[in-house]
C-alpha positions as CSV (number, residue, x, y, z in Angstrom):
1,X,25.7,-103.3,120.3
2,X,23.2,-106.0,122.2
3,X,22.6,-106.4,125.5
4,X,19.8,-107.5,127.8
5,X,18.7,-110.8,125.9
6,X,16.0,-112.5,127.6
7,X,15.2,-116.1,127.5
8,X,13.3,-116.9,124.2
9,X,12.6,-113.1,123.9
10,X,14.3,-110.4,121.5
11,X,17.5,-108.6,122.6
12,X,17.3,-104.9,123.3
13,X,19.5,-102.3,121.9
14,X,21.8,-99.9,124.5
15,X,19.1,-97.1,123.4
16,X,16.1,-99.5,123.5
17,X,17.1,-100.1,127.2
18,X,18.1,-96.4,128.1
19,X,14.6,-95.9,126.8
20,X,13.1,-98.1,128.9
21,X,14.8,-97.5,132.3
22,X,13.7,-93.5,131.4
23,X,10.5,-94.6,131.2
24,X,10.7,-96.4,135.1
25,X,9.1,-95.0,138.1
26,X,11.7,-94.5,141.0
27,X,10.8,-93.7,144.5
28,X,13.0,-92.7,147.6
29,X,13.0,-94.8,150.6
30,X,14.2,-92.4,152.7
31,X,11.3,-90.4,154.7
32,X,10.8,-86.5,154.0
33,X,10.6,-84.6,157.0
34,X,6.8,-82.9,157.3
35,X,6.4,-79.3,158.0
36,X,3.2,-78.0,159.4
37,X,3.3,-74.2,158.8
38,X,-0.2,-73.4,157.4
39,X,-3.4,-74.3,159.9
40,X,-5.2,-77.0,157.8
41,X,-1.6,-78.4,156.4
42,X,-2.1,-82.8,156.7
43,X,-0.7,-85.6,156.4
44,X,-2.3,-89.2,156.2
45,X,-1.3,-92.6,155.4
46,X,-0.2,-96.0,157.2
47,X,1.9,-95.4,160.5
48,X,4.8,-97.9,160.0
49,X,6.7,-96.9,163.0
50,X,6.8,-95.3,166.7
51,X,10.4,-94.5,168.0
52,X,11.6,-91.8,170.3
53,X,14.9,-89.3,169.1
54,X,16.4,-86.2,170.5
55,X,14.7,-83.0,170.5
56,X,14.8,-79.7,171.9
57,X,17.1,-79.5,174.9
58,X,18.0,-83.3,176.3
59,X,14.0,-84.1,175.8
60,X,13.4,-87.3,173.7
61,X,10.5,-86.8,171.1
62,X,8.7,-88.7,169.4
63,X,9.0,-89.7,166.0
64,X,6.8,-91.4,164.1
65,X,7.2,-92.5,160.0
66,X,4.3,-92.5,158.0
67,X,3.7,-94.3,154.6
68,X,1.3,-91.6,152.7
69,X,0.1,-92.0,149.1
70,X,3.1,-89.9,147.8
71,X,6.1,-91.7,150.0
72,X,7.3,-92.1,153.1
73,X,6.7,-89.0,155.7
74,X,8.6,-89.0,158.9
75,X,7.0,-86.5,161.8
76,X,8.7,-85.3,164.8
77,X,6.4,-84.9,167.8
78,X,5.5,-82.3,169.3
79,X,3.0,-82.2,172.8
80,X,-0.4,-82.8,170.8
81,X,1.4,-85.2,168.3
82,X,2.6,-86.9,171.2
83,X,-0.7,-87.4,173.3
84,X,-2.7,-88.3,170.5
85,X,-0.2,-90.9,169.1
86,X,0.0,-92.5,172.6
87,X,-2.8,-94.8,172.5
88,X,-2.4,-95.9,167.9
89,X,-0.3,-98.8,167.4
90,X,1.9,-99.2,164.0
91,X,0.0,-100.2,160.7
92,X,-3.0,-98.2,161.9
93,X,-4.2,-95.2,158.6
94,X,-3.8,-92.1,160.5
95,X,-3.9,-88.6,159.7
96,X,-2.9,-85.6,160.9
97,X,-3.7,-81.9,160.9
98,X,-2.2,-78.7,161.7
99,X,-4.9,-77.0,164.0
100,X,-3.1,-73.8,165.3
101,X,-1.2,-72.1,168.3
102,X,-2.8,-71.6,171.7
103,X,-0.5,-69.4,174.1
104,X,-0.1,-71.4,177.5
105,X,-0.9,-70.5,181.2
106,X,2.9,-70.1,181.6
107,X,2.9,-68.0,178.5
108,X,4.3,-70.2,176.0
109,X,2.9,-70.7,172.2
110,X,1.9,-74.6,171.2
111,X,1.1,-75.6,168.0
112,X,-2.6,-77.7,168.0
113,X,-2.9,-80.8,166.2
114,X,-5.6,-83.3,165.4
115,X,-4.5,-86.9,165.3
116,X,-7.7,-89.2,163.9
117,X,-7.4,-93.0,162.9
118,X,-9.6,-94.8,160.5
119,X,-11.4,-97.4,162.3
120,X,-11.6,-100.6,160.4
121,X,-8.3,-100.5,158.3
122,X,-5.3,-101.7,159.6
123,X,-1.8,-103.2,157.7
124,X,0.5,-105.2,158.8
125,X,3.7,-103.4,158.7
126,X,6.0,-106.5,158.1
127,X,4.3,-107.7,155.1
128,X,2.4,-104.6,153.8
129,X,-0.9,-106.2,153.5
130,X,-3.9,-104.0,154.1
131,X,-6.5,-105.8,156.9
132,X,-9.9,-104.0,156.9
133,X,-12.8,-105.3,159.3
């Protein structure tokens, strides 16, 4: 059987196409949450959005969705994640980096983050193209 037959170009058996569509790279759209559980455990790529969800209690946290080399990341915030997110707008390259726990003066344990941009690259987050300065 024949399918597939292109303009002016051979048509491709059911195996030739099976074949070909096994040979396809697929990616998922949908983000994978990150986990920091190791100090020194990163992830870097474009931010591509800032939102705010539910988190513990009736809190809102933020929650940000990065575009890293390997597909889409989404973070939940946490304080540091928070703070250092504040001031980076969307389609800045940003990475971040597991850094620790630090007991608080009212006893409690945060986990440290560093939050770092790279300065001169930027992408516009509507049509994907990479802007560097």
């Amino acid at each position: 059987m024949l399918i597939d037959r292109p303009l002016g170009g051979p048509s491709k058996t059911i195996a030739e196409r099976e074949q070909l569509m096994a040979e396809e790279i697929w990616q998922s759209e949908l983000p994978l949450q990150v986990r920091f559980d190791e100090v020194g455990d990163s992830v870097e790529g474009w931010l591509l959005d800032k939102g705010h969800g539910p988190g513990p209690g009736d809190q809102l946290r933020g929650q940000y969705t990065i575009k890293a080399e390997d597909g889409l990341k989404i973070i939940f915030g946490r304080t540091k994640i928070d703070q250092g997110m504040m001031n980076i707008s969307p389609g800045s390259y940003v990475r971040i980096t597991y850094q620790g726990e630090e007991a608080t003066t009212r006893g409690n344990t945060i986990k440290l983050f560093d939050v770092e941009t790279k300065k001169g690259a930027s992408m516009n987050v509507e049509t994907g193209e990479v802007i560097t300065a």
